[in-house]
LUMNU-891273 format. One record per residue (C-alpha): residue number from 1; residue in one letter; x, y, z. Coordinates in steps of 0.05 Angstrom, whole numbers, always signed. Each point is the difference from the previous one (the first is absolute). Example, Ala and Ser with C-alpha at 12.3 -4.5 7.8 and 13.67 -1.06 7.14 Angstrom:
2
+-----+------+--------+--------+--------+
| seq | type |   east |  north |     up |
+-----+------+--------+--------+--------+
|   1 |    A |   +246 |    -90 |   +156 |
|   2 |    S |    +27 |    +69 |    -13 |
+-----+------+--------+--------+--------+
END
This chain:
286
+-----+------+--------+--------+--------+
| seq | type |   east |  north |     up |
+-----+------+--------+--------+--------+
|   1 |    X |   +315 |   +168 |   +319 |
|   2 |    X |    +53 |    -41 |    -27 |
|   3 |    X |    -18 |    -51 |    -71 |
|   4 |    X |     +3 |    -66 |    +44 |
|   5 |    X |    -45 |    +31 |    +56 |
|   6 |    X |    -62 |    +10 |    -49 |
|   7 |    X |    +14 |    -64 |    -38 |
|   8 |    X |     +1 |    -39 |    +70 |
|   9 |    X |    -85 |    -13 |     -4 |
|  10 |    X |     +7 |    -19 |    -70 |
|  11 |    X |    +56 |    -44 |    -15 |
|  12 |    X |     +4 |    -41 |    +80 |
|  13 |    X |    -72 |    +19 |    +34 |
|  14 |    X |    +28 |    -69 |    +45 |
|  15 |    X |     -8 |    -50 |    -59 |
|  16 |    X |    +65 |    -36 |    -30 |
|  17 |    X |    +38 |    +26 |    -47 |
|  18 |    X |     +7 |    -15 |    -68 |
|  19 |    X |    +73 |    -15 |     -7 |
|  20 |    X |     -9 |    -53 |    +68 |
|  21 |    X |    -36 |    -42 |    -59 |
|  22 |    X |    +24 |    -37 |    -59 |
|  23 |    X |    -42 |     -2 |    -55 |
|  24 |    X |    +16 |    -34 |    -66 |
|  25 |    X |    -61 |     +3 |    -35 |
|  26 |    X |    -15 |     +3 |    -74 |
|  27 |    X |    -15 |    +61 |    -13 |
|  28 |    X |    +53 |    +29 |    +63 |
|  29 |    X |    +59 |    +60 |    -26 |
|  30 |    X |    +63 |    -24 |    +38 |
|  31 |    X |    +20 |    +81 |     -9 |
|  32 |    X |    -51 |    +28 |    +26 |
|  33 |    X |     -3 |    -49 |    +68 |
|  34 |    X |    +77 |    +15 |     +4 |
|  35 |    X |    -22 |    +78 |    -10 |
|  36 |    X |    -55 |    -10 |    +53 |
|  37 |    X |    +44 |    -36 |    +53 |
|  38 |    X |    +45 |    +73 |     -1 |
|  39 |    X |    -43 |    +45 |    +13 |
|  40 |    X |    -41 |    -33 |    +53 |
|  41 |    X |    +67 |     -5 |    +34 |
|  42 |    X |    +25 |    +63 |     -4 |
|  43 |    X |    -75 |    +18 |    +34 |
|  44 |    X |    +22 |    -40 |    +61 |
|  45 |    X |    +66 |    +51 |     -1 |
|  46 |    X |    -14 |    +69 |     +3 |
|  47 |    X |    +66 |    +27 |     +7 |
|  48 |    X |    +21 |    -48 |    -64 |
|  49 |    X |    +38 |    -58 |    -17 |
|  50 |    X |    +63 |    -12 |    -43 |
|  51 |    X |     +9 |    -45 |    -51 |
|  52 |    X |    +33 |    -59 |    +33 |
|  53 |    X |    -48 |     +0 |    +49 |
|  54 |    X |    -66 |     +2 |    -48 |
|  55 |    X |    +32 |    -47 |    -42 |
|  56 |    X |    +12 |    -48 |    +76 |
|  57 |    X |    -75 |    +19 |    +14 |
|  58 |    X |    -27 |     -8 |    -69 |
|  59 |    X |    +39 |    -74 |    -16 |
|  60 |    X |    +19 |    +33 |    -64 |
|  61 |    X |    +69 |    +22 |    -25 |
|  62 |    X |    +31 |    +72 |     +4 |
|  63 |    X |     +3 |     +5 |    -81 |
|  64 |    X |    -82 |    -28 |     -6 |
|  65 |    X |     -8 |    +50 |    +59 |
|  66 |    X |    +34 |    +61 |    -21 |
|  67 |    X |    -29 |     -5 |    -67 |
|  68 |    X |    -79 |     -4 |    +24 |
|  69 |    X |    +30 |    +64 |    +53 |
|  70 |    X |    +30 |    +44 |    -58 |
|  71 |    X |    -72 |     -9 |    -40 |
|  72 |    X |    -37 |    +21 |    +58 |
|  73 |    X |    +40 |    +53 |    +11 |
|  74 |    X |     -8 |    +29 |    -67 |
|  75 |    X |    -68 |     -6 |    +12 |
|  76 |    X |     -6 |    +35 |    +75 |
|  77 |    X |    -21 |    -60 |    +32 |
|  78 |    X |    +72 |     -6 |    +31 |
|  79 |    X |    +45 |    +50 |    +29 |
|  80 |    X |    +75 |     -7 |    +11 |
|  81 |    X |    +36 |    +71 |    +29 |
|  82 |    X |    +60 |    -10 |    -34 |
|  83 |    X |    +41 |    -70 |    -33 |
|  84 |    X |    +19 |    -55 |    +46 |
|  85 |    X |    -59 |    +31 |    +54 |
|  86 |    X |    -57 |    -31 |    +32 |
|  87 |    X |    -59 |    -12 |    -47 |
|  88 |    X |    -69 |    +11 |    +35 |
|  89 |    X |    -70 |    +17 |    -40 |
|  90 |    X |     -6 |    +53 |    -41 |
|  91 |    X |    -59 |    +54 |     -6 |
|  92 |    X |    -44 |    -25 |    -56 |
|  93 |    X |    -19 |    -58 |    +49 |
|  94 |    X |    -31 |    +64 |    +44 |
|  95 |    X |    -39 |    +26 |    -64 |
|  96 |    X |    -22 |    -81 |    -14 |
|  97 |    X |    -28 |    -14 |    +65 |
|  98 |    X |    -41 |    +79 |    +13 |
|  99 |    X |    -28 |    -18 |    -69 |
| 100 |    X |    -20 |    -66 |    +36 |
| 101 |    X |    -16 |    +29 |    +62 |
| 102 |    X |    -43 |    +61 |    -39 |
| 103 |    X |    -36 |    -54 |    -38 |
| 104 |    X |     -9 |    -47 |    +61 |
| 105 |    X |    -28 |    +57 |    +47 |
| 106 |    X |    -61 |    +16 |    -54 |
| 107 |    X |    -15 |    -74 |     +0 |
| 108 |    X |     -3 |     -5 |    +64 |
| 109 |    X |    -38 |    +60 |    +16 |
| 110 |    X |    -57 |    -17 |    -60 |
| 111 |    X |     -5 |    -75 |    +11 |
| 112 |    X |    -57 |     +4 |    +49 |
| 113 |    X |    -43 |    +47 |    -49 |
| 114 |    X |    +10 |    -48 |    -48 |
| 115 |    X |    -16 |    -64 |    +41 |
| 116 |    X |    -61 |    +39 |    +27 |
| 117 |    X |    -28 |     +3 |    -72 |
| 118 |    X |    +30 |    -74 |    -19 |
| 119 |    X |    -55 |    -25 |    +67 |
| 120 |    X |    -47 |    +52 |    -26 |
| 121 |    X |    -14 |    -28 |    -62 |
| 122 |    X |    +21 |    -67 |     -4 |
| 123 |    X |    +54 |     +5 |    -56 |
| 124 |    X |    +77 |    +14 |    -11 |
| 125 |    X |    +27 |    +70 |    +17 |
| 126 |    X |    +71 |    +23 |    -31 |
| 127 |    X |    +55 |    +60 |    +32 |
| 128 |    X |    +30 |    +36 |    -66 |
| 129 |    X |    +62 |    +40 |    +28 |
| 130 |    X |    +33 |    +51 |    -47 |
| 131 |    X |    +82 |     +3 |     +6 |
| 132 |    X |    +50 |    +13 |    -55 |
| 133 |    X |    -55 |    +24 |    -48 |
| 134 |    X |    -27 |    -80 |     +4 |
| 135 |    X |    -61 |    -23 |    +32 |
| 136 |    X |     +6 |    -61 |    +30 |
| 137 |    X |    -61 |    -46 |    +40 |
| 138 |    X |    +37 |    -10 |    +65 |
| 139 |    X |    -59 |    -26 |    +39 |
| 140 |    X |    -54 |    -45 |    -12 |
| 141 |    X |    -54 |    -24 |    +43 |
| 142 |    X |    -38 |    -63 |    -26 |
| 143 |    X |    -76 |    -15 |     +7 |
| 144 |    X |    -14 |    -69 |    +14 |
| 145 |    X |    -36 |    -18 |    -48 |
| 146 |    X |    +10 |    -60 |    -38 |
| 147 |    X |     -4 |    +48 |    -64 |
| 148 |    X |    +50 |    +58 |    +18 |
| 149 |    X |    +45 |    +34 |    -52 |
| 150 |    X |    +77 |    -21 |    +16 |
| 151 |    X |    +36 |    +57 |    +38 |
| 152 |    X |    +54 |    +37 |    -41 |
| 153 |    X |    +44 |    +13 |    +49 |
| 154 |    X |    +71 |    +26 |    -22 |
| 155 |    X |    -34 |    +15 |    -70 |
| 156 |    X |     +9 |    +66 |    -31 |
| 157 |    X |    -71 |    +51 |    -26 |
| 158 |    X |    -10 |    +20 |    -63 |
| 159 |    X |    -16 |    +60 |     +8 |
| 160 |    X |    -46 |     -1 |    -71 |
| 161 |    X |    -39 |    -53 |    +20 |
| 162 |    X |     +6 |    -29 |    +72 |
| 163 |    X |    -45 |    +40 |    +52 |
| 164 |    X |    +43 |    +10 |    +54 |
| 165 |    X |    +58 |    +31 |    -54 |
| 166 |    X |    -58 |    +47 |    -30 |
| 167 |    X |    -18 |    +23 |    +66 |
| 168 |    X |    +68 |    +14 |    +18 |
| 169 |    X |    +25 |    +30 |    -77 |
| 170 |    X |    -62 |    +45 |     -5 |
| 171 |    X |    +26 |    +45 |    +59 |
| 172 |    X |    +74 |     +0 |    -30 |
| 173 |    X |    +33 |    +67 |     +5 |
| 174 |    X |    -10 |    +25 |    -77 |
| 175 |    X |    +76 |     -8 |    -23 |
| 176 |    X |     -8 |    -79 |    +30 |
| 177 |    X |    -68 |     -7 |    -31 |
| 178 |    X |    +41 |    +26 |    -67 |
| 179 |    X |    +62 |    -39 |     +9 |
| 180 |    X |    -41 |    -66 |     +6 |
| 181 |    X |    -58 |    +11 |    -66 |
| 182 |    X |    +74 |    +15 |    -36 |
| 183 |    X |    +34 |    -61 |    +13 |
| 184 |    X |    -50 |    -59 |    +17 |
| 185 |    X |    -12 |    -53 |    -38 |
| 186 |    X |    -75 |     -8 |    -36 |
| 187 |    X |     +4 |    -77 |    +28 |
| 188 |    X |    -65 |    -26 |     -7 |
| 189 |    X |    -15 |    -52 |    +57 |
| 190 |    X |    -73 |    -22 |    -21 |
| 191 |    X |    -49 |    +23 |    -54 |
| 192 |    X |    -23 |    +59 |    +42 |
| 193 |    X |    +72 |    +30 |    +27 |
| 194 |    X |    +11 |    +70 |    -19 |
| 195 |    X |    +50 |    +12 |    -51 |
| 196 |    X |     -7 |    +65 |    -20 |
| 197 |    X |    +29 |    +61 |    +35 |
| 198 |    X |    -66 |    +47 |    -14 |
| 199 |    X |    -45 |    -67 |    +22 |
| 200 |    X |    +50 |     +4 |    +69 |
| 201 |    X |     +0 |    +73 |    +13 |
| 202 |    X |    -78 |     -1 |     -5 |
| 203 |    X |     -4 |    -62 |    +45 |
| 204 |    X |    +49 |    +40 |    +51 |
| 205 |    X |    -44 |    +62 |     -4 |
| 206 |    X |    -58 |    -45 |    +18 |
| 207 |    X |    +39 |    -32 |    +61 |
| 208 |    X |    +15 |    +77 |    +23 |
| 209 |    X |    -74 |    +19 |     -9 |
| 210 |    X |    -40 |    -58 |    +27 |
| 211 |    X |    +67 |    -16 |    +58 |
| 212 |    X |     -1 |    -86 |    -20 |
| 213 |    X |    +25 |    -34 |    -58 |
| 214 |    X |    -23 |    -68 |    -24 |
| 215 |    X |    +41 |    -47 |    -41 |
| 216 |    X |    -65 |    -42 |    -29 |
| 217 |    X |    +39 |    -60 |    -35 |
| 218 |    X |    +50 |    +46 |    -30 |
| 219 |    X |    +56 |    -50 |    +29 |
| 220 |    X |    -40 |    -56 |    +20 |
| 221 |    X |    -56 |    -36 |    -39 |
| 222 |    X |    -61 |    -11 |    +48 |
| 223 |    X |    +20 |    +50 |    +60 |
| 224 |    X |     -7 |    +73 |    +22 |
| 225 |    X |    +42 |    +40 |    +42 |
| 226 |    X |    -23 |    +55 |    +36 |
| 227 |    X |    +58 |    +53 |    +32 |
| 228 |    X |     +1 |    +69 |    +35 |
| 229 |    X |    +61 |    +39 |    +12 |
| 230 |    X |    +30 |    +15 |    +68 |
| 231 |    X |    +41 |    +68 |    +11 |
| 232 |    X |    +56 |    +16 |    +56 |
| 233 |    X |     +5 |    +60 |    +39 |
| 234 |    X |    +16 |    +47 |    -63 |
| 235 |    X |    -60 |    -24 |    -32 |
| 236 |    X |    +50 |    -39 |    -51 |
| 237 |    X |    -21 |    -65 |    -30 |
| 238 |    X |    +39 |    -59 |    +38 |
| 239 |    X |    -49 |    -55 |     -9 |
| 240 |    X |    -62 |    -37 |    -13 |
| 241 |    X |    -51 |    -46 |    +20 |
| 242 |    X |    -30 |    -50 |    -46 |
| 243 |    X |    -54 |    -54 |     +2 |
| 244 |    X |     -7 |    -53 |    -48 |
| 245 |    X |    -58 |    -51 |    -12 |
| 246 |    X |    -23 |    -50 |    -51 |
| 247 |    X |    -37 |    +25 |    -56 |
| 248 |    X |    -60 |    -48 |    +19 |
| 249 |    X |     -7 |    +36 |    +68 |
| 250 |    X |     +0 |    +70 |    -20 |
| 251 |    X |    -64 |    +35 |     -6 |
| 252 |    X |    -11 |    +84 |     -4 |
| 253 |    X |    -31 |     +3 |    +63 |
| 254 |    X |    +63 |    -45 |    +32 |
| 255 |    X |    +39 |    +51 |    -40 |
| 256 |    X |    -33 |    +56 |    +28 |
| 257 |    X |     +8 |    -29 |    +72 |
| 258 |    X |    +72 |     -4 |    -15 |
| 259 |    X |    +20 |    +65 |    -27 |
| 260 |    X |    -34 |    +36 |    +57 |
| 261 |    X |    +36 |    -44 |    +56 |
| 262 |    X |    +62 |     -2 |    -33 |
| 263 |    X |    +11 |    +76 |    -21 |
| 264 |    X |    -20 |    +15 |    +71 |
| 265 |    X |    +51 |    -48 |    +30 |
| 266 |    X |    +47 |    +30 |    -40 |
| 267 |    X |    -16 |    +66 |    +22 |
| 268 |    X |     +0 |    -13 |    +74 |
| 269 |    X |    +68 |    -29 |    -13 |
| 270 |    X |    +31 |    +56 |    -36 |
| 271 |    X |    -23 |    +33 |    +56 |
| 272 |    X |    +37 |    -42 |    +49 |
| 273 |    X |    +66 |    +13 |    -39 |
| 274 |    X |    -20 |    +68 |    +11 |
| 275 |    X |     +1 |     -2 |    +67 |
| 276 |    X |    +52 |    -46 |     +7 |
| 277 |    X |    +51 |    +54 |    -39 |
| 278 |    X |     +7 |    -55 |    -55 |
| 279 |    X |    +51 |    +19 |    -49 |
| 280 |    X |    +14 |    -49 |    -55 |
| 281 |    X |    +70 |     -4 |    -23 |
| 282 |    X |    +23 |    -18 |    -70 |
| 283 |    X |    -73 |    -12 |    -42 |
| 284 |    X |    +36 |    +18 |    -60 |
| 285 |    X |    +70 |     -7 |    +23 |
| 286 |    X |    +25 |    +67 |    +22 |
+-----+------+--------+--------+--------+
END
């Protein structure tokens, strides 16, 4: 399957596109709309354009063109056979969108785990998905409550203090686990964060022992987050599953209640993925 074919849900999916609108806003990058405006062009042309007639689609001239072209090229987003040839999209923009499509599929699968234990309990529930050795909250389902923690979706773990990162970190294959307590930076978010790299390894041990993390106002004064991890088919951390709550709310028994329903949720999903033949792709960027 050809570049444009598996780009085709993610970049037209029926909507307009982005170069059929001019936008002038503050804060808008002329290059990058111009940039833009190619390749979603060259999607609609399979077989490839040349450079009079992407500069005629485009409404920008062949030198402006050619330029944004050779840049892509040199970074694989573009492909031209030989000079003066057709230019059509380029094979990185196949690795971009299974990354996408990897990422997407998890969410997809684990959203109704998570919204089961958002109705469950009455509070905010958060998808963690590992790729490219980052975790990164890609999912959040809000409780309704008029005191809810805002959803961090797009954020990035920490994967010393966060829940859903420790949940995910403390099942890192060793030489990950190593490459990360080597290079990561003792940034202490609240009072209570763990900055230490014995005070982390400990705290991982305990996620790998007791199979939940909790991330009790280590990044946020006055809430808890509670988090499980969530395995594909080769029983390889991919993910998590967090739920966070107001301080004020929390109690140990509520805790208890939580951690029970929420490793087990966890579990039954890993166990879907299982069955599924869930393979995650690119958690640390292979």
């Amino acid at each position: 399957m050809g570049a444009e074919s598996i780009l085709s849900s993610a970049m037209h999916s029926g909507r307009q596109k982005s170069s059929d609108v001019r936008y002038t806003g503050p804060h808008y990058i002329e290059l990058i709309g111009k940039t833009v405006a190619i390749l979603e062009v060259l999607h609609d042309h399979p077989d490839g354009l040349s450079l009079q007639r992407i500069a005629e689609k485009t409404g920008q001239i062949k030198s402006s063109a050619h330029r944004i072209l050779r840049s892509l090229i040199h970074h694989g987003y573009i492909e031209q056979d030989a000079p003066g040839g057709a230019y059509r999209l380029g094979i990185q923009c196949l690795v971009l969108a299974r990354r996408v499509r990897v990422a997407t599929g998890l969410v997809e699968l684990a959203r109704p785990y998570s919204r089961d234990l958002c109705e469950n309990f009455s509070e905010s529930t958060y998808i963690a998905v590992l790729r490219d050795g980052r975790g990164v909250f890609l999912d959040v389902q809000e409780t309704k409550r008029d005191l809810r923690l805002v959803g961090p979706l797009g954020a990035e773990v920490h994967f010393h203090a966060t829940a859903a990162g420790k949940a995910m970190a403390a099942y890192f294959p060793k030489n990950r686990a190593e490459e990360f307590l080597a290079s990561f930076r003792r940034e202490s978010l609240t009072k209570r964060t763990l900055v230490s790299r014995s005070q982390v390894e400990r705290e991982w041990a305990a996620v790998r022992r007791l199979g939940y993390a909790v991330n009790d106002e280590e990044t946020i004064q006055g809430a808890i987050f509670i988090a499980a991890p969530v395995f594909d088919a080769k029983r390889m951390i991919c993910a998590s599953i967090s739920i966070g709550l107001p301080k004020p709310r929390y109690s140990r028994k509520l805790g208890d209640r939580i951690v029970a329903r929420l490793k087990e949720t966890c579990r039954r999903l890993s166990e879907a993925l299982e069955a599924a033949g869930y393979i995650h792709e690119n958690a640390f960027g292979d």
